[in-house]
C-alpha positions as a printed NumPy array, in Angstrom:
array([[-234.143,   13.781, -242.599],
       [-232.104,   10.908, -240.623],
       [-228.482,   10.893, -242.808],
       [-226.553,   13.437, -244.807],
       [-224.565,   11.714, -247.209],
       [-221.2  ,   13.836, -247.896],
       [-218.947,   13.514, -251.039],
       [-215.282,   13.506, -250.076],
       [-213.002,   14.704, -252.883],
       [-213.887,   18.362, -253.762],
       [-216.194,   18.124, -251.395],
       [-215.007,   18.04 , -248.043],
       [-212.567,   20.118, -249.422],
       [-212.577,   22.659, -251.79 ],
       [-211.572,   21.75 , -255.297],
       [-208.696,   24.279, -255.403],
       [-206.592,   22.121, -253.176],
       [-205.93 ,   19.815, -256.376],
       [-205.69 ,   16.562, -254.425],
       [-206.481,   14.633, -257.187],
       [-203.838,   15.73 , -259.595],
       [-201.884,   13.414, -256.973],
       [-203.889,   10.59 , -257.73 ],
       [-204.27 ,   11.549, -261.288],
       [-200.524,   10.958, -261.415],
       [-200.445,    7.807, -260.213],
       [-203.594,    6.414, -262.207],
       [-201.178,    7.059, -264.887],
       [-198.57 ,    5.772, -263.911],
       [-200.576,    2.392, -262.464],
       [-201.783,    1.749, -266.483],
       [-198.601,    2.352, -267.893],
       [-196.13 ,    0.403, -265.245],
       [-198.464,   -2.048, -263.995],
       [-200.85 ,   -2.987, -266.895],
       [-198.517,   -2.108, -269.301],
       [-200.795,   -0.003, -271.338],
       [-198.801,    2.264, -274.123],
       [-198.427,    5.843, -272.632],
       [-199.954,    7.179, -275.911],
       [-203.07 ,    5.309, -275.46 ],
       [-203.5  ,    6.463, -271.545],
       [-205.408,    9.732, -271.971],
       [-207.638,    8.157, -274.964],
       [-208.475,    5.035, -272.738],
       [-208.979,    7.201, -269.416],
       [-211.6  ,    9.272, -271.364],
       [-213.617,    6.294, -272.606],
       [-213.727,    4.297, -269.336],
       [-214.841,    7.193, -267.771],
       [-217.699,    8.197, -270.431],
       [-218.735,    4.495, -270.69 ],
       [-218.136,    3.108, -267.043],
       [-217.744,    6.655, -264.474],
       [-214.94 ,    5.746, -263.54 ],
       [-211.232,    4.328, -264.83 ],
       [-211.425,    1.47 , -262.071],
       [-214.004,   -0.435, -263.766],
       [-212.362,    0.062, -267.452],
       [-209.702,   -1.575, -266.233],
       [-211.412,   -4.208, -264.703],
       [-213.534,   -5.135, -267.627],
       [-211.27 ,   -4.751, -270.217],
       [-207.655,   -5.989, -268.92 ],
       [-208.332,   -8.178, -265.493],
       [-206.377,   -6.051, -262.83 ],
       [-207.09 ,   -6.599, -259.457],
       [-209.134,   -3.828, -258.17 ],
       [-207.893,   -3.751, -254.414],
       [-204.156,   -3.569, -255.571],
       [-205.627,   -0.641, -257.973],
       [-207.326,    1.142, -254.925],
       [-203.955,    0.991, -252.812],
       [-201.614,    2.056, -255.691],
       [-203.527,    5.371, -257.251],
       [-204.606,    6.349, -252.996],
       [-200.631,    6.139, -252.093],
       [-200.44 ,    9.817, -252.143],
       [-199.144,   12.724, -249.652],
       [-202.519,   13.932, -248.548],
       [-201.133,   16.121, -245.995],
       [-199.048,   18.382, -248.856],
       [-202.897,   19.362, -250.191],
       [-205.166,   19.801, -247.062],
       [-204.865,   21.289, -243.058],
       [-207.127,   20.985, -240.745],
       [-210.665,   22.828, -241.548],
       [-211.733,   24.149, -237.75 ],
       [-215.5  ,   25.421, -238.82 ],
       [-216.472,   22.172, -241.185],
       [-215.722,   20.2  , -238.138],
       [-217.974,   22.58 , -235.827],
       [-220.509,   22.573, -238.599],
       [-220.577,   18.727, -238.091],
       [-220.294,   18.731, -234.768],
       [-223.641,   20.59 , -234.351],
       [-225.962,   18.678, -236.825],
       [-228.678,   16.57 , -235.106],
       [-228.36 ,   14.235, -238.358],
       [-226.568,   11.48 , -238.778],
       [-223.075,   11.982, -240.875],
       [-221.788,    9.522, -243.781],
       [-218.887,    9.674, -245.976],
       [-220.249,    8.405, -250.119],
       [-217.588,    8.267, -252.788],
       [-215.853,    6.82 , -255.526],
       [-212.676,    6.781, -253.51 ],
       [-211.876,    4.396, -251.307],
       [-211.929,    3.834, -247.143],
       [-208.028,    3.914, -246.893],
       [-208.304,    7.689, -248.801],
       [-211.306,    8.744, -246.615],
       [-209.114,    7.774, -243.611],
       [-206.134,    9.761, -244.915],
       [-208.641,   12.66 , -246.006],
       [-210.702,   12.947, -242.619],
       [-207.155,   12.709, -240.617],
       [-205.682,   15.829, -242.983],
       [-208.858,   17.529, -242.557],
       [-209.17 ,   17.214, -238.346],
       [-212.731,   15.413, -238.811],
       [-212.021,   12.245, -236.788],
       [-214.604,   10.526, -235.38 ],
       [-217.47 ,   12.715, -236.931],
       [-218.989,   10.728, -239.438],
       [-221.255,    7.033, -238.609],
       [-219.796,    5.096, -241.496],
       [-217.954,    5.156, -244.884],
       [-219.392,    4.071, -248.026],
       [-216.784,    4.007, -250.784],
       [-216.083,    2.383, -254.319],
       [-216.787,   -1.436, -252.681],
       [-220.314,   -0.521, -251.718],
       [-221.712,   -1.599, -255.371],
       [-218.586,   -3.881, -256.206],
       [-216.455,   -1.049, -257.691],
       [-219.37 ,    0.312, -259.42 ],
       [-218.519,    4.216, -259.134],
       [-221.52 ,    7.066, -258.766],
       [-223.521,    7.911, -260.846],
       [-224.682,    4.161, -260.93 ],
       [-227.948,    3.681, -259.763],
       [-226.284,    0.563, -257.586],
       [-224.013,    2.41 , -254.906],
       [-227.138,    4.471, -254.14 ],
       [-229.453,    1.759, -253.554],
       [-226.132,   -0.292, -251.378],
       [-226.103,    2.73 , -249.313],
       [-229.953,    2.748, -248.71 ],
       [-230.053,   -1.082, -247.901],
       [-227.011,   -1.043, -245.505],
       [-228.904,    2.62 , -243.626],
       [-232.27 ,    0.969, -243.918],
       [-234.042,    4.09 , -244.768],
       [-235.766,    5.392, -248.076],
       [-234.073,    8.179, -250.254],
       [-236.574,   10.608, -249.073],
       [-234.899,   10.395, -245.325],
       [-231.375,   11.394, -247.239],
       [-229.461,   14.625, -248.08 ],
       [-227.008,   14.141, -250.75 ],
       [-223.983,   16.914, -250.483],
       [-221.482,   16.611, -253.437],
       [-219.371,   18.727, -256.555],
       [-220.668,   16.756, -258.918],
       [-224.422,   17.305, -260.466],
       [-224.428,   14.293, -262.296],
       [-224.288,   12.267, -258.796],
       [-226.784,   14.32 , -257.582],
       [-229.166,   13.733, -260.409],
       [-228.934,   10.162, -259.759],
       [-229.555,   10.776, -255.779],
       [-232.754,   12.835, -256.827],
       [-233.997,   10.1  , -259.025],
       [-233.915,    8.012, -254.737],
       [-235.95 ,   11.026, -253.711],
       [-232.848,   12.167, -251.495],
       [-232.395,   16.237, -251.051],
       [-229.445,   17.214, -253.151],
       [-226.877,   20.293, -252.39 ],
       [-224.257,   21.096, -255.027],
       [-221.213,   22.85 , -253.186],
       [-218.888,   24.563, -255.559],
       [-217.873,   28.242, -256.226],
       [-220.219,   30.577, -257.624],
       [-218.994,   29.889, -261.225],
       [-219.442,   26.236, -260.559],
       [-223.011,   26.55 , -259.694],
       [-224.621,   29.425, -262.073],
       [-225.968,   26.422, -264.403],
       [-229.438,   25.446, -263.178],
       [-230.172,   21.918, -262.377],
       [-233.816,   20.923, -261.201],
       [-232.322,   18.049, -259.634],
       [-230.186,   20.413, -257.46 ],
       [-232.1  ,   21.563, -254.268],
       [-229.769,   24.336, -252.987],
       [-225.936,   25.452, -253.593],
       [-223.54 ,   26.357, -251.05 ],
       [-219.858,   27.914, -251.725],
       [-218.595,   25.011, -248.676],
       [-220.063,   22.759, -247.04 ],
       [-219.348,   24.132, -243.544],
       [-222.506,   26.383, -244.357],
       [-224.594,   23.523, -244.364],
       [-226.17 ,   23.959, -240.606],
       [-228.249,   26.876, -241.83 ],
       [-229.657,   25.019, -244.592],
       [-230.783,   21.738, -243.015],
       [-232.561,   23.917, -239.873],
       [-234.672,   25.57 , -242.64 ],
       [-235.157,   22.38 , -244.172],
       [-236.51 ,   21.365, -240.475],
       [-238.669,   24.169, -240.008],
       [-236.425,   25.11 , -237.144],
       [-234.606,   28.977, -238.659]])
């Protein structure tokens, strides 16, 4: 193993914190103001970008031009701070690993920055690959995985995928990368062959990865 790829929304935090109902606000509030979409038709339209595309971003792109930049900075424009504190044992967790650290999401580098800050993980992780990685193509597309491989250099098999969602991690087991769902017990009692392990947060990763290694 040479990287551990961490999720950052729900993630690196746990879901409870409802930080995206902040940027659920203003996704709304971006397609009704800004691209002038009927409010009635917001919910409908959010739905089917997201079953069709992953992701409202690249609905909007396809289907009404917007810039996706001025998108990124508008929805991200939120009070992180209000939602997280500091996390004292995630950043000892990280601090410890003899693997390489990476941020991978569907968010983008300005909202990592905010995130990390809020969450006291400063200068932990190598590098950040958000939404531009695949040109705003979101996870579970095959294409940020492979972006991510080509700009580490390494196969999927050298990777550990940690993430919320199983569908991303389906997608990183299709690379060969070793997947961990975090998520409360309720979140995890479905079984998923493409899952490799659960943990309740991902400061309890440590433990894992020496096993993994041979080294517990």
């Amino acid at each position: 193993m040479q990287a551990i790829l961490f999720d950052l929304d729900n993630t690196l935090y746990p879901p409870e914190r409802d930080l995206f109902s902040l940027i659920d606000v203003r996704i709304n509030r971006y397609m009704e103001e800004v691209v002038a979409i009927d409010p009635q038709q917001v919910d409908g339209l959010r739905r089917r970008y997201w079953q069709d595309y992953g992701a409202t971003l690249q609905g909007l792109i396809r289907h009404h031009g917007i810039n996706p930049e001025d998108y990124l900075d508008y929805v991200h424009a939120v009070d992180v701070g209000s939602r997280l504190a500091p996390d004292v044992a995630l950043r000892a967790c990280i601090e410890e690993l003899e693997i390489p650290s990476y941020v991978f999401t569907n968010g983008s580098l300005c909202h990592v920055e905010r995130v990390v800050k809020a969450l006291g993980l400063e200068g932990l992780f190598v590098d950040v690959f958000d939404i531009r990685i695949a040109n705003y193509q979101p996870k579970p597309n095959p294409d940020p995985y492979r972006g991510v491989l080509d700009k580490l250099r390494l196969a999927g098999e050298a990777c550990v995928m940690v993430e919320d969602q199983p569908q991303n991690l389906q997608t990183a087991k299709k690379f060969g990368m070793k997947t961990v769902l975090v998520g409360p017990p309720e979140a995890r009692q479905k079984q998923h062959s493409f899952v490799d392990a659960h943990l309740a947060r991902p400061a309890e990763i440590g433990p894992l990865l020496r096993c993994w290694q041979g080294l517990a």
